[in-house]
N, C-alpha and C positions, 0 to 999 in steps of 0.2 A: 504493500500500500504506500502511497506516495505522501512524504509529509507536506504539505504542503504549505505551513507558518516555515519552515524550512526556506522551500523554494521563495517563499515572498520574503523572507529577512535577506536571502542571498540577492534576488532580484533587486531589492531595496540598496544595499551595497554598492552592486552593483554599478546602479543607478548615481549613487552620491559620487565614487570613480570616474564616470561617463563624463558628469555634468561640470565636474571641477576641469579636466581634460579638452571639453566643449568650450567651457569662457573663457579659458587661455589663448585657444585658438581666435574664438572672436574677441579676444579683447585686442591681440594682433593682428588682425585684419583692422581692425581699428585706429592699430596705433601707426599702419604703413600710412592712413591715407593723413596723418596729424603733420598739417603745415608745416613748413621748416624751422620758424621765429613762435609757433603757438606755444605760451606756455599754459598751463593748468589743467585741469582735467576735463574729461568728456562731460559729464553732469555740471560741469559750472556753470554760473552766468557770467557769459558775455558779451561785451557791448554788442550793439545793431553794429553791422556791415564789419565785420574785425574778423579776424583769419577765425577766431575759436568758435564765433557764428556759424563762418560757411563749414567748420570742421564739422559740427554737430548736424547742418545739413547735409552734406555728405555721408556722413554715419546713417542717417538715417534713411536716404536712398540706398546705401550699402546692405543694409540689414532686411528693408522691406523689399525689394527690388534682387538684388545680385542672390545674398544669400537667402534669403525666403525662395527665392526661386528652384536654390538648387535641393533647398530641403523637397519642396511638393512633386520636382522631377523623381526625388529617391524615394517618397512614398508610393507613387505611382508607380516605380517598377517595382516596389514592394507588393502591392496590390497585384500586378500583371505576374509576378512567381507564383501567386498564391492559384492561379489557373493550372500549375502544375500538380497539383493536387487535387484529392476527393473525397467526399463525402463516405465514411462506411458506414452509416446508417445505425451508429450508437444514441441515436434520438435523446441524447443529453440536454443539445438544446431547446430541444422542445419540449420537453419533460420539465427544465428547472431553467425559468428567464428569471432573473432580478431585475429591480429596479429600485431606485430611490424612492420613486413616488408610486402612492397609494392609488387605486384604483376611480379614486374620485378625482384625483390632483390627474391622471393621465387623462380623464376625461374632460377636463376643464382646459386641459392643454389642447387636445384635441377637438374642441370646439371654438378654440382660439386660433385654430389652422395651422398645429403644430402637425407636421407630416409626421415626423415618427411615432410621435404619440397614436395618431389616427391609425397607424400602420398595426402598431403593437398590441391594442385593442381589440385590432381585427383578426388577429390571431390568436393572445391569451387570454385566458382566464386565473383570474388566483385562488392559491391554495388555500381552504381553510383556515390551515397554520402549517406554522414551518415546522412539526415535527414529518409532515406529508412529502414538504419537500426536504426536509434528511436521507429521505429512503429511496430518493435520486443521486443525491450524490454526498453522502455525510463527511468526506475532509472537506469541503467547499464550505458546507454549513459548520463543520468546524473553526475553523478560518476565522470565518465571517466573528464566531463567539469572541476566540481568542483577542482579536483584533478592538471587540467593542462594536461591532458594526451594529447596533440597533434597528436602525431606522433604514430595513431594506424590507421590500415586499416581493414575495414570490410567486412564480405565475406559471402554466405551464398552456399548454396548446390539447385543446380537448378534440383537434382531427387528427388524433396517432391511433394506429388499429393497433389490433395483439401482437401484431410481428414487429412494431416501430419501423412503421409506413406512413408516409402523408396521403390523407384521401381525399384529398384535395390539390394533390401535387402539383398541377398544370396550373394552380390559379394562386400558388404560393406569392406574398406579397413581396416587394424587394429586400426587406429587411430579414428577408429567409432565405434568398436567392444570394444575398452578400456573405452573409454570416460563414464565419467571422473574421467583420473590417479590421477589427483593431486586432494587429500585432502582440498586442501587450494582455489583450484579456487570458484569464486564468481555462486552460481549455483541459479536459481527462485522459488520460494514458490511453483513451479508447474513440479519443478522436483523428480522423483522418486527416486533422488539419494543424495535430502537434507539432509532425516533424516539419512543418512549415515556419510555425511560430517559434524553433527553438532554434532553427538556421538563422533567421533573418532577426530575431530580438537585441542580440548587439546593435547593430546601426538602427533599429525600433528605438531604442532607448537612447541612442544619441542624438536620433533625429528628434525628436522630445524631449532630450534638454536645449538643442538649441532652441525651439520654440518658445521653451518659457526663457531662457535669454535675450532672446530676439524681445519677446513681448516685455520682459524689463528694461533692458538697455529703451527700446522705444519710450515707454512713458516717462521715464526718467529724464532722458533728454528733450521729448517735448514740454515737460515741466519746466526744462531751464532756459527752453527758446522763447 
């Protein structure tokens, strides 16, 4: 059986490795484009029209522009490997969807013309309780304890036959036809779409720190423009 507070303390490590390794990187892309006479830092204030203005303009073209770019090119080919792969019909996902929000809160999203919301509705239903969905997948539901995770609702798909079939297959929504987008979600030793997620999670996880450094360095500098 697979520990799985294990694998998310090492993925978490991981992660802090990645992300320290990532803002070195763009703090040096940053620091090539830094005027020749600018002194101070990137988040300061400084004057209208002065070398350290256009620097933080530039940065900021650098960040949203060049490197955002090449981030979305590498999830994309992240996304097109994952057609290398296939489904073997361990109906995990269908059997145990989480979510944040309660069944009223997806509904309120969904009538606000939340597409995922409308989408996820149209396929689950939730569990009475979570000892129902234990008995899908109990290291997950472990996890989730150890962690503190309270406030998660579980749901599963009431068109799975006895064999873990869709009987509904041809009109499955997209959000079943993608699955699963994210790299980084926790997937079962019994899915066909593991050895995908444990190839490509190094650069998952890098391309996700620089996102949230892209999105800090950003605010932070349009603070000081």
């Amino acid at each position: 059986m697979t520990d799985l507070n294990y694998t998310v303390n090492k993925l978490r490590k991981e992660y802090r490795e990645i992300f320290l390794k990532s803002a070195e990187e763009i703090n040096s892309r940053i620091e090539k484009i830094r005027p020749e006479n600018c002194k101070g830092e990137i988040f300061d204030k400084f004057p209208q029209n002065s070398e350290g203005k256009n620097w933080q303009e530039q940065t900021i073209n650098l960040l949203q522009n060049e490197i955002s770019k090449e981030i979305y090119r590498k999830l994309n080919e992240i996304l097109a490997y994952r057609t290398k792969f296939n489904c073997n019909g361990c109906a995990t996902c269908c059997n145990l969807a989480c979510s944040e929000f309660s069944p009223e809160e997806l509904r309120q999203k969904a009538d606000n013309g939340d597409n995922f919301a409308n989408q996820f509705l149209s396929v689950f239903i939730p569990y009475k309780d979570k000892e129902e969905a234990r008995k899908i997948y109990p290291e997950y539901i472990e996890l989730l304890e150890k962690n503190k995770e309270n406030e998660v609702y579980f749901y599963h798909c009431p068109k799975l036959t006895a064999d873990n079939r869709c009987s509904d297959y041809e009109n499955r929504p997209q959000i079943c036809r993608d699955f699963p987008d994210n790299p980084l979600s926790i997937l079962p030793e019994s899915c066909g779409y593991k050895k995908w997620k444990e190839e490509i999670e190094p650069i998952a996880l890098m391309l996700h720190a620089m996102i949230e450094i892209i999105e800090f360095y950003t605010t932070k500098i349009k603070e000081a423009l």
